[in-house]
Residue, then its C-alpha position, 0 to 999 in steps of 0.5 A: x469556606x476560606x479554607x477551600x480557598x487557601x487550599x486551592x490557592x496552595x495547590x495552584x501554587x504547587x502544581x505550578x511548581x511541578x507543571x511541565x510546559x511542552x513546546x509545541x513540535x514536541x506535542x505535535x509528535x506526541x498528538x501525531x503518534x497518538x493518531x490525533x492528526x486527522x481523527x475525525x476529520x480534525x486536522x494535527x493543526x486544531x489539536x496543538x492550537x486547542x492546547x495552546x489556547x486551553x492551557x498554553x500545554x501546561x500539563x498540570x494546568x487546573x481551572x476552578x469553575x463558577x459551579x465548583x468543578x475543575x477543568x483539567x490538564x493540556x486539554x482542560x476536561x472537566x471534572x464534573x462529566x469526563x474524570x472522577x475526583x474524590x467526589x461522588x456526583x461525576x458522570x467520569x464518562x473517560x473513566x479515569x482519575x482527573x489526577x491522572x489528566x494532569x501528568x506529563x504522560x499524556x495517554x489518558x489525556x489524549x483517550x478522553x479527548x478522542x472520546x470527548x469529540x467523538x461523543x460532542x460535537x466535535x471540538x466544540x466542547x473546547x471554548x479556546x478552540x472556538x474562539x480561536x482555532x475553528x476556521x481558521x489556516x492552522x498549517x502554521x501551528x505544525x509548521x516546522x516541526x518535524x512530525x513523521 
């Protein structure tokens, strides 16, 4: 058991390392060509504010669950429904690699979040977003930036 702990800590580090940190009008041009802005009625603002709270849009961003699963990449999307590890018991309904949420192309990342709120309840999925995010003016997470 302290050798999965070492192993984690070990990968923590190095996904560190390699992590790439997007600033925030750069993912808004990403979000915004990718069709985020507005999908299902969630405006540019929800999304870069989700990022930021989930994973301070770290890319390679992992966090280690109390039931031993894994939130994944800018949006944190867990291992255990949404992505496939080398484990068997996921559900994988984005249908992708977990490996591939967190790489600097954020295509995959941002189909399964598509689908994660299409398929919840909205945004609600993502406890940042609730706790910070939900009802709130978020004009000024796009402010500045020149998203076209």
């Amino acid at each position: 058991m302290k050798a999965i702990g070492v192993l984690a800590l070990i990968g923590c580090v190095v996904t560190v390392i390699e992590s790439k940190i997007y600033s925030r009008c750069k993912l808004a041009k990403i979000f915004s060509r990718a069709g985020l802005d507005n999908y299902r009625g969630f405006s540019l603002g929800n999304w870069i504010c989700m990022a930021y709270y989930e994973s301070h849009y770290n890319t390679t961003a992992q966090t280690v669950l109390e039931d031993g699963s894994i939130d994944y990449g800018i949006f944190q999307i867990n291992s255990y429904t949404w992505c496939r590890t080398e484990k068997q018991q996921q559900k994988n309904h984005c249908h992708v690699a977990c490996s591939a949420l967190i790489t600097d192309d954020l295509t995959d990342a941002i189909i399964c979040a598509k689908k994660i709120v299409k398929e919840t309840e909205g945004m609600n999925y993502w406890q940042g977003w609730k706790k910070y995010c939900e009802g709130r003016d978020l004009s000024e997470w796009k402010k500045g930036c020149d998203v076209s």
